[in-house]
C-alpha positions as CSV (number, residue, x, y, z in Angstrom):
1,X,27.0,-15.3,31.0
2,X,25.8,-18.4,29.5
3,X,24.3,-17.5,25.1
4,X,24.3,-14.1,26.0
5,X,20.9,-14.8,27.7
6,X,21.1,-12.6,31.1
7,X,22.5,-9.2,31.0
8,X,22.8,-7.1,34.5
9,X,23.1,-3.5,35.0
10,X,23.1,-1.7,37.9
11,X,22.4,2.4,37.5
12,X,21.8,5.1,39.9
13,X,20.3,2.8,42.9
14,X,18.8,0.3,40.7
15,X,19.7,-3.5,39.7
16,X,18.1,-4.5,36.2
17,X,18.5,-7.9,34.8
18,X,17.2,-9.0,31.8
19,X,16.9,-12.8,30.9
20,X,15.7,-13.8,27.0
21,X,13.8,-15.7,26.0
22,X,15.4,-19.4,25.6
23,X,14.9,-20.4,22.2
24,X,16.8,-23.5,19.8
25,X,16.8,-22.7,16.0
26,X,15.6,-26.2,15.5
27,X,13.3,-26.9,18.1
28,X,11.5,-23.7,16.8
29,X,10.8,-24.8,13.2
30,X,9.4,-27.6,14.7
31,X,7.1,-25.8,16.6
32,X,6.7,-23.4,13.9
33,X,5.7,-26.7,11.5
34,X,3.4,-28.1,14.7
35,X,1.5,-24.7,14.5
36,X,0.9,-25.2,11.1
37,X,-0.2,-28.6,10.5
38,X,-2.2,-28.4,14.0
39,X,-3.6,-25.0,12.1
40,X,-4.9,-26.8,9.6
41,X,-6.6,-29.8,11.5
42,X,-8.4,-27.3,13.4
43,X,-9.7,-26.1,10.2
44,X,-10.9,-29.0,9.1
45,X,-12.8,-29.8,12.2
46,X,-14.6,-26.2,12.2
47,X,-15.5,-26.6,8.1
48,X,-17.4,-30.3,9.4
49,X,-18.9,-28.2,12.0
50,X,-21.3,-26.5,9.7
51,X,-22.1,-29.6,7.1
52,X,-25.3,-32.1,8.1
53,X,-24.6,-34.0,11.7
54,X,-26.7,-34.7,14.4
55,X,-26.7,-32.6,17.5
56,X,-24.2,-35.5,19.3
57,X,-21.6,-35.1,16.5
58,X,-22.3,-31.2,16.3
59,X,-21.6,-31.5,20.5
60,X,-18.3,-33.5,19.8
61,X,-17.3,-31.4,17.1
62,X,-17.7,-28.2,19.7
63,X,-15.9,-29.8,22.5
64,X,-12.9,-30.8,20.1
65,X,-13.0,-27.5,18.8
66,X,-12.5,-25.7,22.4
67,X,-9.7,-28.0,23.6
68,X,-7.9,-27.5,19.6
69,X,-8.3,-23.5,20.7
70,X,-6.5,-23.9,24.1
71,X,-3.4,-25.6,22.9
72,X,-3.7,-23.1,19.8
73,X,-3.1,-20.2,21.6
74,X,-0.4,-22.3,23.6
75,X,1.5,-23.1,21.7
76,X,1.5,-20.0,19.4
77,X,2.4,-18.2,23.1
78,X,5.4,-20.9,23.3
79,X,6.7,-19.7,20.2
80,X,6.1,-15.6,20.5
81,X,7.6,-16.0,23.7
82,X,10.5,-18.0,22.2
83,X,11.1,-15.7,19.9
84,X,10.7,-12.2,21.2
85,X,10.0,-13.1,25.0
86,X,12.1,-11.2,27.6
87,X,12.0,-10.9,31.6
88,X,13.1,-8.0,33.2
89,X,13.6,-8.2,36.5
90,X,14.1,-4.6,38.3
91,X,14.8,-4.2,41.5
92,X,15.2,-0.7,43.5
93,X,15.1,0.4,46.8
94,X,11.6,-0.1,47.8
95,X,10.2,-3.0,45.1
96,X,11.1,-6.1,42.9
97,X,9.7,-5.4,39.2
98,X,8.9,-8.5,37.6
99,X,7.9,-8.3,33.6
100,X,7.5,-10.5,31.2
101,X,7.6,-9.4,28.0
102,X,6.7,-10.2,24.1
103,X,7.6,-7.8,21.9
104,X,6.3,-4.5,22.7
105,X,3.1,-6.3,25.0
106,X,3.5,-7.6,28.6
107,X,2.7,-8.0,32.1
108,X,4.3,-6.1,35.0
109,X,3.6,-7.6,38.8
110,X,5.8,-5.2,41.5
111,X,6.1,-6.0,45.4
112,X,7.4,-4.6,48.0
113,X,10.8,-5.3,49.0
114,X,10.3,-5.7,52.3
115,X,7.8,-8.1,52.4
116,X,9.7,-10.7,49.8
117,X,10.7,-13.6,51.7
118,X,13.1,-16.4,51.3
119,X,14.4,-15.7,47.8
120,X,16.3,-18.3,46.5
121,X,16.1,-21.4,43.8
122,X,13.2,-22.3,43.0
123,X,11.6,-26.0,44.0
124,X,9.3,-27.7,41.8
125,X,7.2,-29.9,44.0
126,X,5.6,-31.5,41.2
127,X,5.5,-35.1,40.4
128,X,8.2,-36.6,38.1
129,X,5.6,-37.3,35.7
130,X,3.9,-33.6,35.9
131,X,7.6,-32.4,35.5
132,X,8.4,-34.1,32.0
133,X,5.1,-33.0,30.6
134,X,5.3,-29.5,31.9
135,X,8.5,-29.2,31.0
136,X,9.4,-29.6,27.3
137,X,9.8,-26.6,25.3
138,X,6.6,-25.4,24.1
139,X,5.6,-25.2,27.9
140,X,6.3,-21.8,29.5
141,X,7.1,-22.8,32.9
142,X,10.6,-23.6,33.7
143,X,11.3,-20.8,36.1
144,X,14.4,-21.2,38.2
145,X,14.0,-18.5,41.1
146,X,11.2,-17.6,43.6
147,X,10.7,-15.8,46.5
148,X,7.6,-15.9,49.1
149,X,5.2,-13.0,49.1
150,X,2.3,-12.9,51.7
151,X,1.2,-16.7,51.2
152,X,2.7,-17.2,47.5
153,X,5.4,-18.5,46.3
154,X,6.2,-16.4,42.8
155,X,8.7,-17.9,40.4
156,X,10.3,-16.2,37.7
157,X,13.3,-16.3,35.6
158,X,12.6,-18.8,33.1
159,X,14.9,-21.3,31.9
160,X,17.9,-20.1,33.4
161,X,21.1,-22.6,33.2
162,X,22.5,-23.5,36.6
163,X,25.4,-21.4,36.0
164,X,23.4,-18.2,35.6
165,X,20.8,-19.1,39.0
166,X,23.8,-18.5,40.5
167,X,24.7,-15.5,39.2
168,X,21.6,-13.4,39.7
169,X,21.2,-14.9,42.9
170,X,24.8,-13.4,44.0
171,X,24.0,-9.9,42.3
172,X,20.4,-9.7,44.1
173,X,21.9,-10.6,47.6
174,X,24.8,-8.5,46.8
175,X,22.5,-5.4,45.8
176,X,20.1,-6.2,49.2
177,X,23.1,-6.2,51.1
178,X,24.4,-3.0,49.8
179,X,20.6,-1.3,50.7
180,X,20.6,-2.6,53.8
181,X,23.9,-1.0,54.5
182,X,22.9,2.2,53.0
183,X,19.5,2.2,54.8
């Protein structure tokens, strides 16, 4: 298994994989310096905020101030998640566990097995233009997988190397074959 990445265990009925977080030493500092200097842009916006403008300037420096917020937290998630992020993807013999995990803090989605449909690679329909933008690596969006669920498509496993896409695909089928055989 590709970096050590995946790890698969299967245990008394159940199939847990576990997928960290991608993360590149350098490409990391980088962010970690982007954070920083972005940081302190944003602080010098919000001190101008409070000094003697007119209500226009005061408007622009508001506006500038919400979109700087939004790519704050972004890409401070980008880097938490590169370096302590986790999936874990559980599945047993009635649901698929999806969670996605920083740290000790994350999100948990389960659905019923049998209602998952078509699981397989994932397709980005995108554009090739919204691709490159959404795809470089303080975006959080790679995912390689999916499967349909009522009228959704749900992606997960993120940035998964071609090699290892096709090893969780092989253990999942291999462990839905097995419970439909035991069923």
């Amino acid at each position: 298994m590709s970096e050590e990445r995946v790890r698969i265990a299967k245990k008394e009925g159940e199939l847990v994989i576990t997928i960290k977080a991608f993360s590149d030493g350098g490409k990391q500092k980088i962010l970690l310096l982007w954070i920083v200097l972005f940081s302190l842009c944003g602080i010098a916006i919000i001190s101008q905020f409070f000094g003697n403008y007119d209500n226009g300037t005061k408007v622009f420096f508001g506006a500038y101030v919400a979109f700087w917020l939004f790519f704050e937290f972004k890409v401070i998630y980008a880097y938490r998640w590169r370096k302590y992020g986790m999936e874990r993807i559980i599945v047993d013999k009635e649901n698929l566990t999806l969670i996605k995990e920083i740290g000790q803090r994350g999100i948990t989605q389960k659905y019923p097995l049998n209602e998952i449909r078509n699981l397989g690679v994932f397709v980005n329909k995108d554009s090739n233009f919204v691709k490159s933008i959404t795809s470089s690596y303080w975006n959080i969006n790679k995912y390689t997988l999916a499967f349909d669920y009522e009228e959704n498509t749900i992606p997960f496993a993120i940035d998964l190397s071609p090699k290892d896409v096709k090893l969780v695909l092989k253990e999942f089928k291999d462990y839905l074959k097995k419970k439909v055989n035991n069923d």
